[in-house]
C-alpha positions in Angstrom: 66.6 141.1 -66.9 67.5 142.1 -63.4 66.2 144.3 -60.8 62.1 145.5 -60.6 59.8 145.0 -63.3 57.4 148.5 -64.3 54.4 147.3 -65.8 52.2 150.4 -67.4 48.5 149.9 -67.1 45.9 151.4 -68.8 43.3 150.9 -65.8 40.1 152.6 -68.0 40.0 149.7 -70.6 37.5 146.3 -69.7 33.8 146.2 -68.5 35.0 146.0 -65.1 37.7 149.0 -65.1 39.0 150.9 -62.9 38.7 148.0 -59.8 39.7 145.1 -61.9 43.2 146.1 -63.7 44.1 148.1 -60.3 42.7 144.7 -57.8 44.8 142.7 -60.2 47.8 144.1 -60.0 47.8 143.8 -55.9 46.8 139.9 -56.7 50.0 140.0 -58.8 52.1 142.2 -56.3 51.9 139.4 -53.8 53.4 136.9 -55.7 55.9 139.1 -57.7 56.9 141.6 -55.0 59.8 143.5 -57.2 56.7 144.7 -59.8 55.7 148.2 -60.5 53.0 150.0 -61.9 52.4 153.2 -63.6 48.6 153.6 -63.7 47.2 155.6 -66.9 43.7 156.8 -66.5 41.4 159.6 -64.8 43.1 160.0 -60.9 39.6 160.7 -59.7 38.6 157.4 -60.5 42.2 155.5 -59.4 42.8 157.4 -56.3 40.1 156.1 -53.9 40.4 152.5 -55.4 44.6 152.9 -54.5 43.6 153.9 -50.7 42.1 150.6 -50.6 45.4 148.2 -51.5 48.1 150.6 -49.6 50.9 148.4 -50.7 49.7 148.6 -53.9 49.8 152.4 -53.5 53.9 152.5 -52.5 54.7 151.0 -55.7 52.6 153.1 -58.4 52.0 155.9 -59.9 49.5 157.6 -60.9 49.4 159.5 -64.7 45.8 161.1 -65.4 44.3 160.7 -68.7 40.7 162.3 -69.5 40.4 160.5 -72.6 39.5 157.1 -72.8 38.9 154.7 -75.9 35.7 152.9 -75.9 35.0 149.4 -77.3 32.6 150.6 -79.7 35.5 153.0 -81.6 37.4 152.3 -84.9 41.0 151.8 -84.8 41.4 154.7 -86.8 39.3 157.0 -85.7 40.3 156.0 -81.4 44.2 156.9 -83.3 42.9 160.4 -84.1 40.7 160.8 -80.9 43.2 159.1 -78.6 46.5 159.4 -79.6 48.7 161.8 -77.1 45.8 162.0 -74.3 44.2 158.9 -74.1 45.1 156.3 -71.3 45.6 153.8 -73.8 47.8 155.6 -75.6 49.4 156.7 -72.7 50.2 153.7 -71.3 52.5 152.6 -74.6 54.0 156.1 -74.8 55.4 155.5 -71.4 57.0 151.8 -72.6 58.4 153.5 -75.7 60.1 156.3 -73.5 61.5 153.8 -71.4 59.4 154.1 -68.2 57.8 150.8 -68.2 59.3 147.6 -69.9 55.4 146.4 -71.2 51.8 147.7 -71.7 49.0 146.1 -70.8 45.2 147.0 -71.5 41.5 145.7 -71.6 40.3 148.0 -73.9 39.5 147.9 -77.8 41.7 145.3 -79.3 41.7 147.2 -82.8 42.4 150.6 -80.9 45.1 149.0 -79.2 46.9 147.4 -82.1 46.7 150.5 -84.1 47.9 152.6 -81.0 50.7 149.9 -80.4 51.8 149.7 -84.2 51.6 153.3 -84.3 53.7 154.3 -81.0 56.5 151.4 -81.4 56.3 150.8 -85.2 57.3 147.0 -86.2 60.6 145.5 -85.7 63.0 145.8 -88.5 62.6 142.6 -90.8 58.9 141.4 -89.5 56.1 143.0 -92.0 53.1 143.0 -89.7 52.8 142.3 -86.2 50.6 139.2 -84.6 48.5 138.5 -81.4 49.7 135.5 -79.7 47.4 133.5 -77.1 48.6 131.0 -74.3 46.8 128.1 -74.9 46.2 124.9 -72.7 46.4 121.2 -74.2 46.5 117.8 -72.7 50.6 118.0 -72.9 51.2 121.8 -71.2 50.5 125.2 -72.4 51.5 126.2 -75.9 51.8 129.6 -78.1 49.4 130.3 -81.0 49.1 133.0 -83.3 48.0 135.2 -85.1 44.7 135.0 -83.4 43.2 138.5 -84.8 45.7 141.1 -85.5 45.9 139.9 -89.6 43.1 138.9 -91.7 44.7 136.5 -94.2 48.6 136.2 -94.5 51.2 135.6 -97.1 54.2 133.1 -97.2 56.3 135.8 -95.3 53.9 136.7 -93.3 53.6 133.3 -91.7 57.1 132.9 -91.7 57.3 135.8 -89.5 54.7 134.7 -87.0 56.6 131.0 -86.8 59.9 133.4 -85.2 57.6 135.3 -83.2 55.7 132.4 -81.5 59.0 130.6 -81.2 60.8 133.3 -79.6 57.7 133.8 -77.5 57.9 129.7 -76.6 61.9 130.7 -75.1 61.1 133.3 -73.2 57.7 132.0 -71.7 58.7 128.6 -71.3 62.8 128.2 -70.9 63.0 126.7 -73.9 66.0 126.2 -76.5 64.0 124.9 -79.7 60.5 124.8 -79.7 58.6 123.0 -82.4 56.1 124.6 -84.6 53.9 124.2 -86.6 51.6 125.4 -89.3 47.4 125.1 -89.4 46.7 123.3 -92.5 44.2 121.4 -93.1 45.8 118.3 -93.3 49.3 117.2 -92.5 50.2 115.9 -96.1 52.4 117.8 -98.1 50.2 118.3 -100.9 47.3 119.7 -98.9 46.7 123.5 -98.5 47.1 127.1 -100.2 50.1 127.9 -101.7 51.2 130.4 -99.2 51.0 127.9 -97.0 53.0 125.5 -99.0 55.6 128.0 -99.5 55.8 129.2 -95.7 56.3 125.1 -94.8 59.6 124.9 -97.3 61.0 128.2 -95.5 60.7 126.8 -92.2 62.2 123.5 -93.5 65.4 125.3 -94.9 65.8 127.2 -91.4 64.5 124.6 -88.7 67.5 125.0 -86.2 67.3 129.0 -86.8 65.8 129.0 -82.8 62.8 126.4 -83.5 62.7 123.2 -84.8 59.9 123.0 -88.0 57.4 119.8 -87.2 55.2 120.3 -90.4 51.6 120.6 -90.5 49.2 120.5 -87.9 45.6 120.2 -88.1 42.6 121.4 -85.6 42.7 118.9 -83.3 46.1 119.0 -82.7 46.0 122.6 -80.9 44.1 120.4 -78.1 46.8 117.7 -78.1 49.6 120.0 -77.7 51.5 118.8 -80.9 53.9 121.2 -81.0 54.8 124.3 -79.3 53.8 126.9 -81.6 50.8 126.7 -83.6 50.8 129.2 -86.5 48.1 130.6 -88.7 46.8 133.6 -90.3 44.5 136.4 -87.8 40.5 135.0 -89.4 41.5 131.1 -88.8 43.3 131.9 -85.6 40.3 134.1 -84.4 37.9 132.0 -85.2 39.9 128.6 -83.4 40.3 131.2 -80.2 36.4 131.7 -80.1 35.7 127.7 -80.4 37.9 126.8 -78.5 36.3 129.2 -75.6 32.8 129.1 -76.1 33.4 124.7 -76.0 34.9 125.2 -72.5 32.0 127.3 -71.6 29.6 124.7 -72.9 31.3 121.8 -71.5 31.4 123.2 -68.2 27.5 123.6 -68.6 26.8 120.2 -68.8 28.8 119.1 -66.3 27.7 121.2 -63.8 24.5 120.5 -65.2 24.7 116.8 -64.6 26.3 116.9 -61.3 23.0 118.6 -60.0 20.4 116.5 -61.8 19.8 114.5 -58.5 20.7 113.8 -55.3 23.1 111.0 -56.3 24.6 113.4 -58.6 25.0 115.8 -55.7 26.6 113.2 -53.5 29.0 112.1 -56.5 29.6 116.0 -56.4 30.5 115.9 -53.3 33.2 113.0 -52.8 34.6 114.1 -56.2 35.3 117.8 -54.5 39.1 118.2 -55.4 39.4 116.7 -58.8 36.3 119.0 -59.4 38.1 121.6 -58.3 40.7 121.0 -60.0 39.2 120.6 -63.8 37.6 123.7 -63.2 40.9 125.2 -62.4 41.6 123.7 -65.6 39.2 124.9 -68.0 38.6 128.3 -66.1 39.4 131.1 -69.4 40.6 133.5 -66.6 43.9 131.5 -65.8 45.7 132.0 -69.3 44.2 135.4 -69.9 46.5 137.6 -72.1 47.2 138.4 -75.8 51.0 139.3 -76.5 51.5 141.6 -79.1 54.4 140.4 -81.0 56.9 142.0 -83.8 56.8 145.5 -81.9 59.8 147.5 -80.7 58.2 147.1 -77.2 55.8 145.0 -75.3 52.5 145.0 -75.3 49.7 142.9 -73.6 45.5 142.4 -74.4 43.8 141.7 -71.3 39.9 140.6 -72.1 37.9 143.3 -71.6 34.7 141.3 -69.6 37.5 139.3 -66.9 37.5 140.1 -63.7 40.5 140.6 -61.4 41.7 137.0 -61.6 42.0 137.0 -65.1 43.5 140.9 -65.1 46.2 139.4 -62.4 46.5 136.6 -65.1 47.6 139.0 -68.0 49.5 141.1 -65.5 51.8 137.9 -64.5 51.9 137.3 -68.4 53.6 141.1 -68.6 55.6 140.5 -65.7 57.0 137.4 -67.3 57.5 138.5 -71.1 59.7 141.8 -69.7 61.5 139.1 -66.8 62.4 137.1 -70.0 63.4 140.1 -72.4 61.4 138.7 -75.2 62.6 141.2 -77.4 65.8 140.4 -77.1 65.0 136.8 -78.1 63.0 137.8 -81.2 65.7 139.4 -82.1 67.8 136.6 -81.8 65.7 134.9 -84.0 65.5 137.2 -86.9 69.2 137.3 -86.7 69.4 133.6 -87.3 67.0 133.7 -90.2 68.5 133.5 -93.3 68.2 136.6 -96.0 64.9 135.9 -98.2 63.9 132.6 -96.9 60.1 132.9 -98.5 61.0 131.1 -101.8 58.6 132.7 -104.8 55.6 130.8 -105.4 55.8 128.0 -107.9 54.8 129.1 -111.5 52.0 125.1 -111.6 49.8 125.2 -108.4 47.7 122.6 -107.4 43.9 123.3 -106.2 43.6 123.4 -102.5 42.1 119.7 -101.1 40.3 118.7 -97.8 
């Protein structure tokens, strides 16, 4: 996709909102000068953070919204409260009229997806969308979903999410085949619920379709980098995100933690500034912040709601990125490649699932 990139925010959604989403995007604007915003919230609230970041200000516009969509809200009842004068909703209404080529918010995850699903309605041939998250390995950064947008997921289901994440894989990282894999736990054949089972022979009739099918993966590989793609079902992959978070946080903890137990410690500290710097860099949350809504007829991105304006310009550049790569163009490709009623029917003899 050529020519300037408009990314509509939803600036009232996250702990830290309006200052965060709106000091992001002038973190973003410096490094991606061709991006513009339309900013969906109360004006009262935007207008005297925009006189701060003037060249922020020459490249936005401003679109009140009274309502906003707290965290504590049901999907369904934010869709009846919200829908048509929230700044959540606003913010996908103006990607579905055209106005903005993705949506990004902080702001109830549920609310959002419902909101999203609602406005754009899925893609023809994918049943339910999925929330894909960057995430970094020891080998580079890989896609994995569904990380919370479906609770439990059929054979078709997690065929679906294997195009999605792979078409996700071309457009985020210039790639031709990504590998993927599904979250079993273990690699052998035999292991695992029949879904699962019956996903892994779909993918193995269509590997070459746009991905290249490695097998199964278990937990630790999502930290080696196995594959490209790691797929699961929204409760597993929720529940991996979480870990995974919380044992950087912890980690980090203890190191810091030992590094000022004494003054030798300190001193260590201190000679070992810039490879300090550097895994903290590394293992900072902020840096890969963003959830891509996938298997929509548009774009749509989950910031976390408690980041700050590193992680919002984080997610932003994530937007910025999926719309410069026309990602829906590529999942489209991928669907197209697929072949007519891959899922085969489950097998009539089923073995019990083993650890």
């Amino acid at each position: 996709m050529s020519g300037t990139i408009t990314i509509s925010v939803d600036v009232m959604g996250g702990d830290l909102a309006p200052r965060a989403p709106l000091h992001g995007a002038k973190l973003l604007l410096r490094e991606r000068p061709d991006a513009r915003f339309i900013f969906h919230g109360r004006s009262d609230a935007i207008e005297p953070l925009l006189a701060e970041f003037p060249e922020l200000r020459a490249v936005s516009e401003i679109r009140h919204s009274e309502n906003v969509v707290t965290m504590e809200e049901k999907p369904s009842q934010a869709l009846r409260k919200g829908k048509g004068n929230s700044s959540m909703w606003a913010a996908i209404q103006s990607v579905k009229d055209g106005e903005a080529q993705v949506a990004i918010s902080g702001g109830n995850t549920g609310a959002l997806m419902a909101m999203a699903t609602f406005c754009l309605r899925p893609m023809e041939g994918i049943s339910r969308p999925a929330i894909a998250a960057i995430w970094p390995t020891l080998r580079s950064d890989i896609v994995v979903l569904d990380v919370g947008a479906t609770i439990g997921a059929d054979a078709e289901q997690l065929v679906d999410f294997s195009i999605l994440g792979a078409a996700l894989a071309r457009a985020l990282f210039d790639m031709d085949n990504p590998t993927v894999g599904l979250l079993n736990v273990g690699v052998e054949d035999a292991k695992g619920n029949e879904w699962v089972k019956d996903a892994a022979r779909s993918l193995s009739e269509t590997s070459g379709a746009g991905f290249k099918y490695h097998g199964f993966v278990e937990g630790d590989d999502l930290g080696k980098g196995t594959v490209d793609v790691v797929v699961t079902e929204g409760f597993t992959g929720n529940i991996a995100l979480k870990t995974a978070e919380g044992t950087a946080r912890q980690v980090a903890t203890y190191l810091r933690n030992a590094l000022k137990a004494n003054f030798l410690s300190r001193l260590g500290a201190m000679l070992a500034w810039q490879a300090l710097s550097a895994l903290k860099s590394k293992m900072d949350p902020r840096t890969v912040n963003g959830g891509v809504f996938l298997g929509l007829n548009g774009v749509v991105i989950k910031s976390h709601g408690g980041t700050d304006e590193i992680g919002y310009k984080s997610a932003l550049a994530l937007a910025y990125d999926m719309a410069r790569n026309d990602l829906i163009e590529k999942i489209g490709e991928g669907l197209e490649h697929m072949k007519p009623g891959a899922v085969p029917a489950p097998q009539e003899e089923s073995e019990a699932p083993s650890a």
